[in-house]
DODO-700080 format. One record per atom (N, C-alpha, C): residue in one letter; x, y, z negated. Coordinates in pm, whole numbers, padded with zeros to 5 digits, always signed. Layout:
BEGIN
aXYZ;...
END
This chain:
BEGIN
x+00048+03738-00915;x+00145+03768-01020;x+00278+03704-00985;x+00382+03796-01026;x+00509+03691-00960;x+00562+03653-01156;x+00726+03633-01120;x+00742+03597-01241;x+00777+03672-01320;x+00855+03807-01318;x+00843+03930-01402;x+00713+03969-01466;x+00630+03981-01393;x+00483+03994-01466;x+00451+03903-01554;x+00487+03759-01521;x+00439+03655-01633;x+00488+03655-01757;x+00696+03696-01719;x+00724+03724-01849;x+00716+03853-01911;x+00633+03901-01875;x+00630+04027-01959;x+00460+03974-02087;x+00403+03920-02034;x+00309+03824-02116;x+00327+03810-02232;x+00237+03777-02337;x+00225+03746-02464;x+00236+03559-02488;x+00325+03478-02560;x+00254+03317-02570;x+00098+03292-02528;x+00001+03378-02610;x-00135+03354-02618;x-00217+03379-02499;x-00161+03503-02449;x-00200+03561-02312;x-00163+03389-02205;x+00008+03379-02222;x+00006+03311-02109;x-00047+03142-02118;x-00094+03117-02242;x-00189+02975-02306;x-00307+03014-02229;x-00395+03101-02185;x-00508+03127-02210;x-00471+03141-02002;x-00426+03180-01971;x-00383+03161-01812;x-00375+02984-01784;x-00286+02951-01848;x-00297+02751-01794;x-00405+02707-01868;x-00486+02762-01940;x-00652+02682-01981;x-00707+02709-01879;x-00672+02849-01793;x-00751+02852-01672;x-00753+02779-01579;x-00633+02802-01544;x-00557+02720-01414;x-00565+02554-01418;x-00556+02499-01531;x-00565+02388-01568;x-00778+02332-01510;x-00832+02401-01568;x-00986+02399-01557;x-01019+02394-01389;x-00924+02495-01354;x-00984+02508-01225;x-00905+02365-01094;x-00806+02331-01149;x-00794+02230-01083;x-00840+02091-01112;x-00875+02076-01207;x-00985+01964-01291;x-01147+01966-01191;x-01179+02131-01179;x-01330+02153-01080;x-01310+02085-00958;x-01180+02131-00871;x-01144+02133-00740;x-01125+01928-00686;x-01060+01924-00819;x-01012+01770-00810;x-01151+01708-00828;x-01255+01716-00896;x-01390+01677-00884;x-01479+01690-00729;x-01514+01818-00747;x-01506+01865-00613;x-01502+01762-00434;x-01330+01712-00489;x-01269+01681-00390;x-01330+01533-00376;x-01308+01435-00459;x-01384+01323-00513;x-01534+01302-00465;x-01619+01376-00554;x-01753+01392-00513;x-01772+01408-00318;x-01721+01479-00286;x-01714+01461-00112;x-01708+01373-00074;x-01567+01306-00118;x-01521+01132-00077;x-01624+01095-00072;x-01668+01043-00194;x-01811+00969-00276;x-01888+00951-00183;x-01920+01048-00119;x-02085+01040-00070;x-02049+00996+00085;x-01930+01035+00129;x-01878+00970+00291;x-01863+00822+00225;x-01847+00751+00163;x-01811+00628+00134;x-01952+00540+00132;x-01988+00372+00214;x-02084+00312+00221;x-01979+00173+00193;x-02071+00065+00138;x-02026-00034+00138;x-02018-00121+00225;x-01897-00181+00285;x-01867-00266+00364;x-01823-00229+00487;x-01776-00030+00462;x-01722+00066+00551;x-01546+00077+00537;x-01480+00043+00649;x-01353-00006+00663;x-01257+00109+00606;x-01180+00121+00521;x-01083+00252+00514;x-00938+00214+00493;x-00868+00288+00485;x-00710+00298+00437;x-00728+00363+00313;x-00607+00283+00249;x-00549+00368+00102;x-00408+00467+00151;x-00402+00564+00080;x-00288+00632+00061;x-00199+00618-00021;x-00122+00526-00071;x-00052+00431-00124;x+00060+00337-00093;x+00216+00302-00093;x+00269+00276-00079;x+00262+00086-00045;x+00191+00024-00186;x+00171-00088-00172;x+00042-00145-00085;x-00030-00058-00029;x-00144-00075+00048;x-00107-00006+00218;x-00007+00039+00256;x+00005+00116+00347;x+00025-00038+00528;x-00055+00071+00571;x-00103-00041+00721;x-00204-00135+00681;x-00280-00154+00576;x-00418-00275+00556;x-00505-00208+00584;x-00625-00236+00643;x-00737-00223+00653;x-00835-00278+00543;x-00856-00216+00484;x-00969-00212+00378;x-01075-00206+00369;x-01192-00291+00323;x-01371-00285+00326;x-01433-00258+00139;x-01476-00157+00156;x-01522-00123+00036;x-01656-00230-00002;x-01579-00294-00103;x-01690-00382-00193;x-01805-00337-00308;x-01748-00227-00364;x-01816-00186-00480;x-01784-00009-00512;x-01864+00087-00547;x-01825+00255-00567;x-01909+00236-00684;x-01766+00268-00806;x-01815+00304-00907;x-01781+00450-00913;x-01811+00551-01009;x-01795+00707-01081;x-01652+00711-00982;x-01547+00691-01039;x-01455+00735-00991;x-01352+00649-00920;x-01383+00488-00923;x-01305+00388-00877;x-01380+00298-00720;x-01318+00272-00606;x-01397+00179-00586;x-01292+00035-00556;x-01404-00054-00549;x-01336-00170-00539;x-01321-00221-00382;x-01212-00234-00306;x-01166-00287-00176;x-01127-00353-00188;x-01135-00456-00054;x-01071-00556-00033;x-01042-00612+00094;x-00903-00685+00117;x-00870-00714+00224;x-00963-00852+00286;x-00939-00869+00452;x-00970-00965+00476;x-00928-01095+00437;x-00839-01135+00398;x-00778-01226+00336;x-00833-01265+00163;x-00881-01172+00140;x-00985-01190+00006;x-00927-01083-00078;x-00807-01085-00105;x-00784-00970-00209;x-00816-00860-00278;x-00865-00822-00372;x-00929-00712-00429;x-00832-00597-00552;x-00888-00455-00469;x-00799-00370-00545;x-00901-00272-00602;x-00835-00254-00725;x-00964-00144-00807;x-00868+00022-00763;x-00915+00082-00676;x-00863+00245-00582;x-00951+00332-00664;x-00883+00481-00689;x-00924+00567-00718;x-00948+00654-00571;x-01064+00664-00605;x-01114+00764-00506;x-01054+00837-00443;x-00946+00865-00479;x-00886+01020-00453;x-00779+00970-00355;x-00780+00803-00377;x-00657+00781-00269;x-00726+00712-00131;x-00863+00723-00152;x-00936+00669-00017;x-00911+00725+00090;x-00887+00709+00198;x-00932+00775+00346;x-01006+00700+00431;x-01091+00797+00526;x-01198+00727+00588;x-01204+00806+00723;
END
């Protein structure tokens, strides 16, 4: 659909398009997570994708649902969302 088509749409019509679109990137973003998840072991070295973490080497301490807990060699501990892990 380009954008002439969209505005030719009803409000309700185009509400009922971003409940979609909205849903389906909510699946994908799960999805994406759950993959991570299961490549992830404890005490397996990774990088964050993150500005204040960028160049540390990281050892996963703890994988909760959607967070895990890393930490540097130096002791420090960061509570990471999954989604910013790399491995």
């Amino acid at each position: 659909m380009n954008y002439s088509e969209l505005s030719n749409l009803s409000v309700a019509e185009l509400r009922n398009i971003n409940q979609i679109v909205i849903e389906l990137i909510k699946q994908k973003r799960t999805i994406e997570s759950l993959q991570k998840k299961v490549g992830l072991q404890i005490g397996m070295s990774v990088t964050v994708n993150h500005p204040k973490l960028v160049g540390k080497e990281l050892f996963v301490n703890k994988i909760s649902r959607t967070k895990a807990t890393l930490s540097v060699k130096n002791g420090a501990c960061y509570n990471v969302p999954i989604s910013l892990i790399q491995y």
